[in-house]
N, C-alpha and C positions, 0 to 999 in steps of 0.2 A: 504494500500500500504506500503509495506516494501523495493523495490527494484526499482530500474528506470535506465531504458537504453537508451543510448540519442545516437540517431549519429552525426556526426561530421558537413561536409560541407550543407551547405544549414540549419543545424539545430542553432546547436551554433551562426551561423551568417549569415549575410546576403551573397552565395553564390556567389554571381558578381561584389559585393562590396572588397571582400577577390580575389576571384582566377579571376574578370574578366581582369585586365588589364594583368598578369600573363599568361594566359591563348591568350588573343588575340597577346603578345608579343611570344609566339610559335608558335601560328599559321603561323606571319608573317617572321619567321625568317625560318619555313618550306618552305612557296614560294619564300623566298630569295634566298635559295639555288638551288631551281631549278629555278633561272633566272629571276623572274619577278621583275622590278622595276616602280618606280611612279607611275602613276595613276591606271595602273593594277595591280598593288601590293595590293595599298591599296582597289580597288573594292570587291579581290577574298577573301583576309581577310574579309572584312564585312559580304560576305556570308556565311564563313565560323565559322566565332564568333557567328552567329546566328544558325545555324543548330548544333553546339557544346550546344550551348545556353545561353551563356556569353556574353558582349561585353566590352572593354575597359573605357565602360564609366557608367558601371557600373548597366546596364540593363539585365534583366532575359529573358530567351524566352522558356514557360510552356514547347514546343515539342520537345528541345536542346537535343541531344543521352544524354548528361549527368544527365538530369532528367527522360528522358521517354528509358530507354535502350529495354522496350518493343517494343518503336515504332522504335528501331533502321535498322531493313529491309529496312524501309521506308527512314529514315536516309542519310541509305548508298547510296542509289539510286538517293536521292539528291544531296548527295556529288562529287558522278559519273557522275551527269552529270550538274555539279556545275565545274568541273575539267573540264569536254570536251568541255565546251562554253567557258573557259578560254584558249583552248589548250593546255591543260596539259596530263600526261599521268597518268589515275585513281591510274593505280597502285604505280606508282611512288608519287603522291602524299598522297597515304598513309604510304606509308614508309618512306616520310620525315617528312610531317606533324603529321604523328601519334607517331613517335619517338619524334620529341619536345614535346607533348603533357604530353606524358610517362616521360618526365625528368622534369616537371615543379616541382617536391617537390626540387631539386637543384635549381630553381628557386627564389620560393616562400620568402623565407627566406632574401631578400631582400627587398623583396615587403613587408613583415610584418613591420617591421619597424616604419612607419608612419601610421599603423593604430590600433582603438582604439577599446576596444570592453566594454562598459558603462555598468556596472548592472552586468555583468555576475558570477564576484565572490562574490557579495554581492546574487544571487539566489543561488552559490553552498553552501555558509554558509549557509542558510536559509535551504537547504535539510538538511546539516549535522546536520544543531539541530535538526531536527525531526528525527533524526535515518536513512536516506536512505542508503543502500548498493546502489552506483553511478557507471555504467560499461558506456563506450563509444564504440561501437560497428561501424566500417567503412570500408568502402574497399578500402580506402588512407592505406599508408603505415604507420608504427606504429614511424618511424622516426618522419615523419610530423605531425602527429600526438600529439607527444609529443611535441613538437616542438610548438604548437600550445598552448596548455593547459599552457606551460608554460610562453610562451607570454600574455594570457589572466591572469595566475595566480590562474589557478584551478587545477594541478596537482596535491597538495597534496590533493585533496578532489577527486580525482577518485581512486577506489576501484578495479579497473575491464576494461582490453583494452584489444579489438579484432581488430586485420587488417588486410594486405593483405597479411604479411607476417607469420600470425598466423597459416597457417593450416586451418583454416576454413572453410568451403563450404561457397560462396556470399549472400547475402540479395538477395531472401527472404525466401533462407534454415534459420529453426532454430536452427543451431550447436550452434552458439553462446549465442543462450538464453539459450538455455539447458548446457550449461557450465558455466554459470552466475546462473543459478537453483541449479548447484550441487555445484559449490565451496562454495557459501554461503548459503546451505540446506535453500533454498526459494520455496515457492509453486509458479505457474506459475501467478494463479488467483493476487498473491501480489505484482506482476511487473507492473510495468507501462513502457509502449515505447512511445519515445518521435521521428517524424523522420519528414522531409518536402515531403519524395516521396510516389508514392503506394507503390512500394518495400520495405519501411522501413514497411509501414504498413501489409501487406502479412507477412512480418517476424514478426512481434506482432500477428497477426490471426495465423500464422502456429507455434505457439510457444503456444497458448493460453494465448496472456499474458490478466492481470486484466481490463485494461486502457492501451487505445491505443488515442494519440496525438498528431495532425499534426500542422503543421508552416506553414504560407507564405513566408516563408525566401530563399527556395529555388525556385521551380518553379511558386510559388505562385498560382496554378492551385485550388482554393476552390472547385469547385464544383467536381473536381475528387476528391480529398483528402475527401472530406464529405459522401462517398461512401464505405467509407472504417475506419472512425476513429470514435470513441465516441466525441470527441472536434475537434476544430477546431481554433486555434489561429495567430494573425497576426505576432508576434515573440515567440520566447523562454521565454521572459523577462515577457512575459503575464499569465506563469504560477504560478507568484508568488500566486499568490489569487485565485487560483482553488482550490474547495470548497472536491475534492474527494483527492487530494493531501494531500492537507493541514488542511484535517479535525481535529477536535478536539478529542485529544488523554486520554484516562482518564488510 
């Protein structure tokens, strides 16, 4: 392995821990505006943090649109008639809801603040002595992104960022492995992805990358994830001592 592409939310960190209170404070500031207060307020948010698949308090939920965009059909259907038992009008609450959702990296940046992320640049040191070429690969925006890496204190050790506003076709097209291939003349077999979703993993298989590596960090879903990855790890933090990484170099 010469090269490792990590994506960002659910990988680097624990996904609900980071964006969950973030993310339930848009939701609720969505039904705000269209009217609802007290007890109904706070009902339609809790449905709606879990079908997102966050909660404020800092739990995962595997089927949330934001881990399973496959299952999102199903999703939506929820959502619609998640809206119509609350009296709401579907469409309308996607366009207020879904608008907060869409500004949370304005958010977020607040919310980072108080939180702490242990180990994580003492693993980016650890790749940089073994020679890794390091890309972060997301479909957040490369603001928050950055924004992020610099919080935790591993910016100068990435190499290589793709996001939303890069041009890229979404995970799990492999535009961006294959631009990660060309700019550092890497063979595909010498990459390793590192991601918590299937889609991270489909873009490691549709990329052919060497090593493919999943987290529980984000939906925590193992038995999907083990369908699709060579390892299977409960954080990011756990790959310090994997044995095809961090083989012995002669």
């Amino acid at each position: 392995m010469r090269g490792i592409i990590i994506d960002k939310d659910g990988t680097l960190f624990n996904y609900a821990y980071v964006w969950g209170p973030t993310v339930a404070k848009a939701i609720k500031a969505g039904f705000s505006e269209l009217g609802l207060k007290g007890e109904r307020l706070e009902k339609v948010t809790v449905r709606f943090e879990r079908l997102f698949g966050v909660d404020d308090k800092g739990n995962n939920y595997k089927n949330g649109i934001l881990f399973r965009p496959d299952l999102a059909v199903i999703t939506v259907i929820k959502m619609v008639f998640a809206a119509l038992a609350a009296g709401l009008n579907p469409f309308k609450v996607k366009e207020k809801v879904y608008s907060k959702i869409n500004d949370m990296g304005a958010l977020i940046k607040d919310d980072l603040d108080d939180k702490e992320f242990p180990g994580l640049k003492e693993l980016f040191m650890k790749l940089k002595a073994y020679d890794y070429v390091i890309g972060i690969v997301t479909n957040d925006s490369i603001y928050t992104t950055q924004l992020f890496l610099e919080k935790i204190g591993i910016d100068k050790y990435v190499d290589f960022i793709r996001g939303a506003e890069s041009g890229c076709a979404k995970k799990p097209s492999p535009q961006a492995f294959n631009e990660f291939l060309s700019e550092f003349s890497l063979r595909a077999e010498n990459v390793s992805v590192i991601g918590d979703t299937k889609s991270d993993m489909l873009f490691a298989k549709n990329g052919n990358a060497g090593y493919k590596i999943s987290v529980l960090t984000g939906s925590g879903d193992r038995k999907l994830l083990e369908k699709y990855s060579d390892v299977v790890y409960p954080t990011i933090l756990d790959i310090s001592s994997d044995p095809v990484l961090f083989e012995k170099r002669t």
